[in-house]
C-alpha positions as CSV (number, residue, x, y, z in Angstrom):
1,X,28.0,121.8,66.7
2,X,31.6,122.4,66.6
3,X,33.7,121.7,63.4
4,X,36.1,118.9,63.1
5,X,39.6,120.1,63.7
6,X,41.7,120.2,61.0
7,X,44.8,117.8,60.7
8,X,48.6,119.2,59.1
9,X,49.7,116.7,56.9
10,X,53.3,116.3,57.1
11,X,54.9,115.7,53.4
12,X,58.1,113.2,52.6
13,X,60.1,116.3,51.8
14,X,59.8,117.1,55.4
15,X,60.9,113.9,56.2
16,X,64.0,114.0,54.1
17,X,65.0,117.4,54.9
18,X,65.4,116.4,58.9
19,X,67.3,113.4,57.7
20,X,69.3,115.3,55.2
21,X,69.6,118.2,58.2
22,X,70.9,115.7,60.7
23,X,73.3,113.6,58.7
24,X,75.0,117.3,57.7
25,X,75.2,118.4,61.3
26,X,77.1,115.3,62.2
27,X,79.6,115.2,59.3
28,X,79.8,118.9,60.3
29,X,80.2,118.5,64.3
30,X,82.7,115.3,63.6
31,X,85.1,117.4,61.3
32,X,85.0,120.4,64.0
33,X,85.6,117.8,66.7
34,X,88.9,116.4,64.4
35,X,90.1,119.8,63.5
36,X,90.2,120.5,67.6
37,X,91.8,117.5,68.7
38,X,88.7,115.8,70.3
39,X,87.9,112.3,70.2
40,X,86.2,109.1,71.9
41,X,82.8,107.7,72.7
42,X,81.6,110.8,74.0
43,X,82.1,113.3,71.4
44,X,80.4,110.5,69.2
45,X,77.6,110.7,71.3
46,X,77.2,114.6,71.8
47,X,77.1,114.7,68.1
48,X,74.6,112.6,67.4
49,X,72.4,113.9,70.2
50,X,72.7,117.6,68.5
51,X,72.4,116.1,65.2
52,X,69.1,114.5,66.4
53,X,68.0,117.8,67.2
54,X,68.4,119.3,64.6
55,X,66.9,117.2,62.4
56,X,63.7,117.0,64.6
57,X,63.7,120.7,64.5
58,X,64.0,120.9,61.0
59,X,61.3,118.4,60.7
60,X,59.0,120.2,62.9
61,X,59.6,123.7,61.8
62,X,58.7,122.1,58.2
63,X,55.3,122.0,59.6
């Protein structure tokens, strides 16, 4: 018989530190964006799309 697979539990600090992660990533990518002279809809939404990633990386690497 083959023994049951074991299961990573993934903690509330992980959580938090993805949110944390992402919410610093935009503040950071929307003050870059200002200091250049970009602005509009689409820089808006570039940002959030990297700050999404980065908090699901930092959320996965806390694995």
């Amino acid at each position: 018989m083959s023994a049951p697979r074991a299961h990573a539990t993934t903690g509330k600090a992980s959580l938090v530190g993805g949110v944390v992660v992402a919410a610093a990533t935009l503040v950071l990518w929307l003050a870059a964006a200002h200091e250049l002279g970009f602005h509009g809809n689409l820089v808006l939404g570039l940002g959030t799309a990297v700050a999404a990633a980065a908090g699901i990386w930092t959320r996965l690497a806390d694995l």
